[in-house]
MMTF fields as JSON, N, C-alpha, C and O atoms, coordinates in Angstrom:
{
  "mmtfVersion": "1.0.0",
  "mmtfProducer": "UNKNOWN",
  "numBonds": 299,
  "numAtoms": 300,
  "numGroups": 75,
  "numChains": 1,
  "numModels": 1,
  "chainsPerModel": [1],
  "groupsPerChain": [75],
  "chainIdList": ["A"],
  "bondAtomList": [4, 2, 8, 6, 12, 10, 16, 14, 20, 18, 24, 22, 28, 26, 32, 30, 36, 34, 40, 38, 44, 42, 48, 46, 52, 50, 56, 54, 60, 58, 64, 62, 68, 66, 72, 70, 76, 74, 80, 78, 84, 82, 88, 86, 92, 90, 96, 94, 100, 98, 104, 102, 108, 106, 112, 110, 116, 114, 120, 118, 124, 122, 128, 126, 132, 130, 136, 134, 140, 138, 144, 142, 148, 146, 152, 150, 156, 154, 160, 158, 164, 162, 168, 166, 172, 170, 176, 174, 180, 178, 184, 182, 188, 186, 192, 190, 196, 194, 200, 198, 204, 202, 208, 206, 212, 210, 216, 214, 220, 218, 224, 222, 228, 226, 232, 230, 236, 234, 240, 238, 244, 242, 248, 246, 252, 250, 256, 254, 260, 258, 264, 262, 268, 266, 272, 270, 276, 274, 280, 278, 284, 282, 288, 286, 292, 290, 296, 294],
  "bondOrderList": [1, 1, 1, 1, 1, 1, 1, 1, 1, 1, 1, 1, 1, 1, 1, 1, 1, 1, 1, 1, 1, 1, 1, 1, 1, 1, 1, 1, 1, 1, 1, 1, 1, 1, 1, 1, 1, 1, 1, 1, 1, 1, 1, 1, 1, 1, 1, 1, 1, 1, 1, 1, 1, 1, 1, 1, 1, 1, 1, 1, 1, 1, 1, 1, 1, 1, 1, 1, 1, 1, 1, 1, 1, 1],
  "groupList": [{"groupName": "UNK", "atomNameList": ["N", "CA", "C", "O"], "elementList": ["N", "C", "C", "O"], "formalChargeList": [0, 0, 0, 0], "bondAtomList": [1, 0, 2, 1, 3, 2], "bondOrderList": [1, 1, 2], "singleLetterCode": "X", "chemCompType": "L-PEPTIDE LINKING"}],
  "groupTypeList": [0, 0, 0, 0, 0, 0, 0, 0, 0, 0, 0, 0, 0, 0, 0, 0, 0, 0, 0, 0, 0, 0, 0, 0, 0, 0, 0, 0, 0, 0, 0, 0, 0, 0, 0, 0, 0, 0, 0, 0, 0, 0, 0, 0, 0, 0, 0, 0, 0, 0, 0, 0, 0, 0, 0, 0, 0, 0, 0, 0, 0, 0, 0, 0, 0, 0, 0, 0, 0, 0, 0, 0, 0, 0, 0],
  "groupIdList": [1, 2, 3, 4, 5, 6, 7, 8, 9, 10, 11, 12, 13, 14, 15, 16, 17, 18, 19, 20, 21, 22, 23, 24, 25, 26, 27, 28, 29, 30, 31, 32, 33, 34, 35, 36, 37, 38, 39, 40, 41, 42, 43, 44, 45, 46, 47, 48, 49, 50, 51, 52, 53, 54, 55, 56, 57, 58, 59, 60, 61, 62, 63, 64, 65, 66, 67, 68, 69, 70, 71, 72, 73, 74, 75],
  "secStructList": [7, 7, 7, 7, 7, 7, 7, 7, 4, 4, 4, 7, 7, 2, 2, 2, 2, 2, 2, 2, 2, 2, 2, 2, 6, 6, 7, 7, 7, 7, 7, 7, 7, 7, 7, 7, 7, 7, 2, 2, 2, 2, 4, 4, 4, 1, 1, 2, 2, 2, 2, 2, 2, 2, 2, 2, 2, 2, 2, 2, 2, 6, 6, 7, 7, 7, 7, 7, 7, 1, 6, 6, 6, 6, 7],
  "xCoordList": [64.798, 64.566, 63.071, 62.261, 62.773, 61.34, 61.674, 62.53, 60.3, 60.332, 58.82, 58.141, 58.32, 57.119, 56.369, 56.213, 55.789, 55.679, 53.956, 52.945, 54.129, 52.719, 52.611, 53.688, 51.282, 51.397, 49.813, 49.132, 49.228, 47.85, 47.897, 48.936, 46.821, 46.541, 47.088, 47.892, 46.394, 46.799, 48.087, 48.347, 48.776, 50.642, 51.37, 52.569, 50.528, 51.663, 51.732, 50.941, 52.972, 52.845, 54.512, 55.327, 54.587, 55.484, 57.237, 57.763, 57.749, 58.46, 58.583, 59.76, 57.626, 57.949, 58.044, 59.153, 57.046, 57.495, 58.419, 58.817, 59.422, 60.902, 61.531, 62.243, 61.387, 62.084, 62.091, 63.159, 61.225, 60.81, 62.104, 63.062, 61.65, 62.781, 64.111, 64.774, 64.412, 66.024, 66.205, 67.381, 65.369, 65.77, 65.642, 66.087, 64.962, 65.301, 65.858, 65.956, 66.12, 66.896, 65.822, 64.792, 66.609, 66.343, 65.491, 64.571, 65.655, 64.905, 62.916, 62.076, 62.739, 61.283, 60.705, 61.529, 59.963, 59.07, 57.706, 57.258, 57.037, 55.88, 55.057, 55.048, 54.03, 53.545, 51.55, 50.707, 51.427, 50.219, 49.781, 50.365, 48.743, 48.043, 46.765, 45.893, 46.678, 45.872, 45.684, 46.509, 44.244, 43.615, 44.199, 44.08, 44.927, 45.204, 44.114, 43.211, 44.253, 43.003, 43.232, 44.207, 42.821, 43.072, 43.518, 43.267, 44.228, 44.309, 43.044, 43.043, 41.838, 40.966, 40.744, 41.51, 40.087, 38.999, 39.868, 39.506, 41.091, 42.3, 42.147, 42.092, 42.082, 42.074, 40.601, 40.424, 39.731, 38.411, 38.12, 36.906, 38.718, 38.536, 38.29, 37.84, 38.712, 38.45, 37.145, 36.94, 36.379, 35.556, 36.418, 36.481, 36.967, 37.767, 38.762, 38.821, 39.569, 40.073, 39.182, 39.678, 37.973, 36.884, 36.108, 35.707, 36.046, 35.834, 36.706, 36.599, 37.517, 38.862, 38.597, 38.195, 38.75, 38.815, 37.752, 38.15, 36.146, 35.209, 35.485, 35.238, 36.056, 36.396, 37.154, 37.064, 37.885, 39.641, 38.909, 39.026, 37.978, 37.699, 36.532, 36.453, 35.751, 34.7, 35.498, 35.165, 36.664, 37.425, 37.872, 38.127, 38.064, 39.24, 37.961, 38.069, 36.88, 35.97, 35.633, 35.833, 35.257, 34.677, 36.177, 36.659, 36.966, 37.846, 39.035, 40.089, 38.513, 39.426, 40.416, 40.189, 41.808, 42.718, 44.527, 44.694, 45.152, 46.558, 47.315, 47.305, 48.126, 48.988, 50.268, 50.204, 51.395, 52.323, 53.746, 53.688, 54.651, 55.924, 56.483, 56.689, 56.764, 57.782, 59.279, 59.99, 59.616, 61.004, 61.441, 62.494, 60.825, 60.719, 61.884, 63.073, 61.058, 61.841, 62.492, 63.456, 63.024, 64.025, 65.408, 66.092, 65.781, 66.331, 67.701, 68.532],
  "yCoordList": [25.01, 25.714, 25.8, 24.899, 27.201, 27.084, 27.715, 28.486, 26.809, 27.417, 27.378, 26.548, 28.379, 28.184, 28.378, 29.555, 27.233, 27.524, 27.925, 27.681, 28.543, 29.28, 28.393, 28.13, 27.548, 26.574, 26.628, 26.787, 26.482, 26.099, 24.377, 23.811, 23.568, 22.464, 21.453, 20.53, 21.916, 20.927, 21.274, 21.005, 22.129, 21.703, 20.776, 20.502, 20.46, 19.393, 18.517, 18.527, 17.497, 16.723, 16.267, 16.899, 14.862, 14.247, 14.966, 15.174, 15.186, 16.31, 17.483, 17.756, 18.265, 18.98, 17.949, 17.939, 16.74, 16.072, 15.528, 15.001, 15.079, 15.135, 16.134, 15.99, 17.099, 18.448, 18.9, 19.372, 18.931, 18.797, 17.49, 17.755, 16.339, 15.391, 15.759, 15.68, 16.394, 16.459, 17.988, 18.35, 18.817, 19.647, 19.576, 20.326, 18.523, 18.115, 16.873, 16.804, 16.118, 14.548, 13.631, 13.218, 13.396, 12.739, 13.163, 12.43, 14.774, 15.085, 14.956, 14.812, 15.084, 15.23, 16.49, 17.398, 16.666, 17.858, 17.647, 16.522, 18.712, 19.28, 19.927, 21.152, 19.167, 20.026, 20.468, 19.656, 21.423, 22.497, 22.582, 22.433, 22.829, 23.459, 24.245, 24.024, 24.831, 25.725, 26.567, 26.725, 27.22, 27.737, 29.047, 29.481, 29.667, 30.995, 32.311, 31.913, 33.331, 34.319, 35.078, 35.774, 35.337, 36.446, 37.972, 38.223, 38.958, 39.733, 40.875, 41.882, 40.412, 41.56, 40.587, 40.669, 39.891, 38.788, 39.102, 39.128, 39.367, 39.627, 41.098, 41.273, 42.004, 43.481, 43.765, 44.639, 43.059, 43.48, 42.664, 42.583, 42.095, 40.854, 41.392, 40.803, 42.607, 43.434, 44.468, 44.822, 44.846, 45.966, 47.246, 47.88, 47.343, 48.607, 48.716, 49.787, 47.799, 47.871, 48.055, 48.275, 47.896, 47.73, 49.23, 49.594, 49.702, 50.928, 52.034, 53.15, 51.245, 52.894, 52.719, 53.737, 51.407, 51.173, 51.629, 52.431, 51.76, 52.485, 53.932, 54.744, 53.938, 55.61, 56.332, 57.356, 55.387, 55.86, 55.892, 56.842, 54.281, 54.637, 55.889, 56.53, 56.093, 56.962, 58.586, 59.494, 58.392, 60.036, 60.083, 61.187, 59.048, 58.708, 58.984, 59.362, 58.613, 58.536, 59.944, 60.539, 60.568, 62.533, 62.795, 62.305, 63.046, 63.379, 63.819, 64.442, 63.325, 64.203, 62.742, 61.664, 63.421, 63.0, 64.134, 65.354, 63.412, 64.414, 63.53, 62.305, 64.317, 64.986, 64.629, 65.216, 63.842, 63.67, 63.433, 62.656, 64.077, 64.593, 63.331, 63.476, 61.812, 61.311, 61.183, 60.538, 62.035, 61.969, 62.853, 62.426, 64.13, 64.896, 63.893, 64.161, 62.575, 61.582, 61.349, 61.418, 60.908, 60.294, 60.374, 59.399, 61.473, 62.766, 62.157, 62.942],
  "zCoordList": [88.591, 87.341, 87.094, 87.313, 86.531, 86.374, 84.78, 84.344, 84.047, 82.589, 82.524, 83.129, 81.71, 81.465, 80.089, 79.761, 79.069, 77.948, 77.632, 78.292, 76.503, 76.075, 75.16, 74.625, 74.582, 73.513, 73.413, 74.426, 72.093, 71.614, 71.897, 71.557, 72.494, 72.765, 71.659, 71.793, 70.498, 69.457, 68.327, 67.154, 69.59, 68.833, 70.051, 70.121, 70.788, 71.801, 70.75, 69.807, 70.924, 70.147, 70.671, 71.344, 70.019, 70.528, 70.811, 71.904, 69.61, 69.589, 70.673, 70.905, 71.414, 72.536, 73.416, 73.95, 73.922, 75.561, 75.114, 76.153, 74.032, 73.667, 74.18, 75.173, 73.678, 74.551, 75.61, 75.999, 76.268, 77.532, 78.44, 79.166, 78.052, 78.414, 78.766, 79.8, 77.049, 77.161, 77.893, 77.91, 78.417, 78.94, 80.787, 81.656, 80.842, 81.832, 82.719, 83.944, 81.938, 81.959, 82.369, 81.837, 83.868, 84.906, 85.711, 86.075, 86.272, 87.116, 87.291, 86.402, 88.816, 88.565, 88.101, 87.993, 87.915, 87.399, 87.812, 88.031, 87.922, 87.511, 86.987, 87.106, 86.174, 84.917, 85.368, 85.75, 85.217, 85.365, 83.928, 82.855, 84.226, 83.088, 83.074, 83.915, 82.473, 82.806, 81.631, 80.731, 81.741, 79.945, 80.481, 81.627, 79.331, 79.83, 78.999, 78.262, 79.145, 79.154, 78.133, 78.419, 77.002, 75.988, 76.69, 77.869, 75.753, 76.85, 76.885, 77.593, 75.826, 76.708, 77.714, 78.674, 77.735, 79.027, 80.03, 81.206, 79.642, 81.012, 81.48, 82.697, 80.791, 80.82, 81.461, 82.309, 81.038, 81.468, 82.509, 82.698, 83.178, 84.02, 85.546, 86.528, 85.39, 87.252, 86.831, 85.67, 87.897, 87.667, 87.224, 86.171, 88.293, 87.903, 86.906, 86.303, 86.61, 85.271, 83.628, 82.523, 83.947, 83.077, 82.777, 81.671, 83.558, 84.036, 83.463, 82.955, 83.769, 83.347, 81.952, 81.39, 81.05, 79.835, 79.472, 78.628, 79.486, 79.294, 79.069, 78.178, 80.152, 80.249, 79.188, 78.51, 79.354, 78.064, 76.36, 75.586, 76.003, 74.787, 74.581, 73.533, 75.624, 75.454, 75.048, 74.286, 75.959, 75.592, 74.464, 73.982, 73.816, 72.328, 70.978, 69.811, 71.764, 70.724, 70.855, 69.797, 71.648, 72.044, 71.508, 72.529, 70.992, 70.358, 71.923, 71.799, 73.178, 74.043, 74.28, 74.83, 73.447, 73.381, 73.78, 73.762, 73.974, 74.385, 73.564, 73.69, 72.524, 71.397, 72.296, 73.376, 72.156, 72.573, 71.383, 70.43, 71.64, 70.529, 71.42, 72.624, 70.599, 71.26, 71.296, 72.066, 70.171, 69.53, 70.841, 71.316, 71.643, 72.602, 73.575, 73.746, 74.175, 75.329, 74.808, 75.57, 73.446, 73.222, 72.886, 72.576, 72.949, 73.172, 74.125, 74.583]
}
């Protein structure tokens, strides 16, 4: 079984490695951790993903934008 939780540092607290426990008894486990990334720092995190995003707000801002009817797909 793999589960994987999203949590701010200072809500661990006794109560989840309780839960944690009873959701897994006996067995062993392994626990990781790791700081995870906001999602710009994530979005901007490649050149080229960084790039396009430059690109996209610069058109939004020059007003060159495309007008989309979505009720159209939903159909």
């Amino acid at each position: 079984m793999y589960t994987s939780f999203h949590i701010k540092a200072n809500e661990l607290d006794e109560k989840f490695i309780k839960g944690i426990k009873a959701m897994f008894k006996n067995k062993r486990i392994t626990i990781s951790v790791e700081e995870e990334m906001d999602e710009t720092e994530y979005l901007l995190s490649t050149e080229a993903n960084r790039k396009h995003l430059e690109k996209a707000v610069k058109n939004v801002k020059g007003g060159k934008t495309i007008k989309v009817d979505i009720d159209k797909y939903l159909r």
